[in-house]
N, C-alpha and C positions, 0 to 999 in steps of 0.2 A: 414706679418705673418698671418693675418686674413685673407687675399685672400687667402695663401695657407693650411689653415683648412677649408676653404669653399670649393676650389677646392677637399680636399681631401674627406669631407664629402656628394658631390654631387656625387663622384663616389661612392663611400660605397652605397648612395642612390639607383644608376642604377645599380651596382650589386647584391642587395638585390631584387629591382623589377623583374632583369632578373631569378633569382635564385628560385621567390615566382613564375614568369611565367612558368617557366620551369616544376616546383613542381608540379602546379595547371594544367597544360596541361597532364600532366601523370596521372593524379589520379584515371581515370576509367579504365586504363590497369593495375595501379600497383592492383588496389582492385580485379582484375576477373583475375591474372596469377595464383593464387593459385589453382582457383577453380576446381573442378576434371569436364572432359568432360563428356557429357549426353551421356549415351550408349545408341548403336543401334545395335540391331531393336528393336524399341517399344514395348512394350511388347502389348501380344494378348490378350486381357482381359478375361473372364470366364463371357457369359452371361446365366443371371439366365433365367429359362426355360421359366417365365413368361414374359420377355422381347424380345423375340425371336417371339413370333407372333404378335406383336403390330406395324404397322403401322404408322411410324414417317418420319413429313416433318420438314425437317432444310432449312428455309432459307437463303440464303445467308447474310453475316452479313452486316449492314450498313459500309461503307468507306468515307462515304463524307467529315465528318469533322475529317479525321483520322491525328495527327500528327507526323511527323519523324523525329528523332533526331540521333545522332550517329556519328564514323568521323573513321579515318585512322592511327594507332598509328604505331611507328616506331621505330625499333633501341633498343637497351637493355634498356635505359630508357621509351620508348614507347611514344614518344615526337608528340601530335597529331597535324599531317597534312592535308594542305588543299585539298579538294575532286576536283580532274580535273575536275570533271562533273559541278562542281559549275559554272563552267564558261559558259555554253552552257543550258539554256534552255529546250531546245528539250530533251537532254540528261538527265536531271534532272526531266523532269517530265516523262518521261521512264523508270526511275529507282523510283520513287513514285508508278507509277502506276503498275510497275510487282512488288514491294513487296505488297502492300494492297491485289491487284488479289492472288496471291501466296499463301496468308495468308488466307485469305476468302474462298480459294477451298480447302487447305490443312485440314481445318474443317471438312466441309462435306466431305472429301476423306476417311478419317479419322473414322467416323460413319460407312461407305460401308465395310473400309479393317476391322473393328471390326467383320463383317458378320449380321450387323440391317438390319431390313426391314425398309430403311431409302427414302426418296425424296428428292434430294439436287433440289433444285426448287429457283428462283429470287423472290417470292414472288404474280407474276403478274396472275398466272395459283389456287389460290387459291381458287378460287369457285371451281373450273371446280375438286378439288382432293374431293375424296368420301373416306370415310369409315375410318378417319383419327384419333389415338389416342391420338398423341403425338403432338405440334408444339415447336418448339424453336425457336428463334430470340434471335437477341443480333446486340452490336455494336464492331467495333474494333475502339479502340480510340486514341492507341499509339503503333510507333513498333521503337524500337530501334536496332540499327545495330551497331557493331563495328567489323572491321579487323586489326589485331595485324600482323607487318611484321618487321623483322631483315634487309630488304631492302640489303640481298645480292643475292637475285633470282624472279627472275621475274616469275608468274605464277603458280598453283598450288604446293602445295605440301615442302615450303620453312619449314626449320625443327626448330620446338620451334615457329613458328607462328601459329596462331589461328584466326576463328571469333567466334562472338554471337551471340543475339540477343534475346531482349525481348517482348512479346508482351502482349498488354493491352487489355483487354475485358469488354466490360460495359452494364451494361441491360440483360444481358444473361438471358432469360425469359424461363422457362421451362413451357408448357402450357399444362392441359387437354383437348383436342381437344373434346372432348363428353359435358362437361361441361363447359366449359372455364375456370375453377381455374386453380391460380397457383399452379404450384407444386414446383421451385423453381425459384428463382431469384437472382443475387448477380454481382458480380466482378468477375474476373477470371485475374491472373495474370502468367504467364510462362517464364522460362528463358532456355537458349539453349546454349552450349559453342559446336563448333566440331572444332578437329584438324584441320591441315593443311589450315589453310585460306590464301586465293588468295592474292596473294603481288602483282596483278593487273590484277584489277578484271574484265570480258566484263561486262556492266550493263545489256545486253541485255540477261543475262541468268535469270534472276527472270521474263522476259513475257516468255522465254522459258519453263519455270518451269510452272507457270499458265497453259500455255497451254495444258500441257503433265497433268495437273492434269483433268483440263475438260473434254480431254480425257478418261481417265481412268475412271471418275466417270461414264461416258455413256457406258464403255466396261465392267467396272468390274473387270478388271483381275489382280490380285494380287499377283498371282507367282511368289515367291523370289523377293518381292519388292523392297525390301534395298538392295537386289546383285546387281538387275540391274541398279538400281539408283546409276549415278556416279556424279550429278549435285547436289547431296541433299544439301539446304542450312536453315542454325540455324532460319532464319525464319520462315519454312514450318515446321520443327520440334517443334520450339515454338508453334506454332496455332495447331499440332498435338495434344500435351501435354495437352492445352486446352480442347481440344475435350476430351480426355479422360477419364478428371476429368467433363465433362457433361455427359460422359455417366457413369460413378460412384455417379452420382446424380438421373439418370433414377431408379424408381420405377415400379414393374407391377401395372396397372388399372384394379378394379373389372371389371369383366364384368358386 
């Protein structure tokens, strides 16, 4: 009789663990289905008159010790799945290295589509900039990813799925380049939801997306950005949003 309330009580046990697994594995899809998706196109901010001839270098943010977190949820409960890329190396630091890049140009992209007299510049060419009002720097120090899939379609566009993504900003130094004070400094945190997220995804579109940003920062051209942009992803959007809220922190400098 005691074996068979032990036998029965050890399964109660593994039901319970699989039941609190199951719970605990969904808990970042069940918290982010409510939330309403970030509209686009960004909005074009109103710059004041006095910020329009000022001379600002943003340099690219640090990524070194940036960390990534995030996973693959499924299915009406949104039961998080292991990442195929997990397995391969190559392929995981391919997909590290086009979100950080992606994040970091989407910044400065972001300053230029505003219409600033900006310099997205690596830092390295500093002496050699004259006449300079503004500096920023900052770090990105965390980006968080998730795709949400009902796993009955392969590839964009599967209905009632979604990604996100959040990203973290540290040091964000807003600098008098005349004088060296600061003018501000702080944290910057931004969050991204957009429909239709990839129910499998290429990795290789976040170095595609970098690219096409560096691109554009050297060309300029911003013409129906968000129509032609069919790649946009909640990352480049997070690090946009950032940006936004630094140039809502921009003041004019007496002359």
């Amino acid at each position: 009789m005691e074996r068979h309330e032990e036998k029965i009580s050890l399964k109660l046990k593994v039901i319970f663990f699989l039941v609190t697994l199951i719970l605990s594995s969904c808990t970042t899809g069940m918290s982010t289905r409510t939330l309403p998706y970030t509209t686009l196109p960004l909005p074009t901010l109103t710059i004041e008159d006095g910020l329009k001839g000022l001379k600002i270098a943003l340099v690219l943010f640090d990524v070194k010790d940036i960390k990534f977190s995030g996973g693959h949820y499924k299915g009406l409960m949104q039961i998080n799945q292991p990442w195929d890329f997990m397995h391969y190396q190559e392929k995981k630091n391919a997909f590290y290295a086009g979100l950080s890049e992606t994040a970091r140009y989407a910044i400065g992209d972001e300053f230029i589509r505003q219409g600033l007299d900006v310099i997205v510049t690596d830092g390295k060419d500093m002496n050699r900039l004259k006449g300079l009002d503004i500096i920023i720097t900052g770090r990105i120090t965390q980006i968080e990813m998730n795709t949400y899939g009902h796993g009955t379609k392969e590839g964009f566009g599967s209905i009632g799925d979604y990604w996100e993504a959040r990203v973290i900003l540290e040091n964000v130094t807003i600098y008098n380049a005349r004088d060296g004070d600061i003018l501000w400094i702080g944290v910057l945190e931004k969050y991204c939801k957009l429909p239709n997220g990839p129910e499998g995804l290429d990795w290789t579109i976040f170095e595609a997306v970098s690219k096409f940003l560096q691109v554009s920062i050297k060309q300029k051209d911003y013409e129906d950005y968000f129509q032609k942009r069919k790649d946009i992803t909640p990352v480049e959007i997070a690090a946009r949003l950032s940006a936004i809220e630094m140039i809502k922190k921009l003041k004019p400098i007496n002359q």
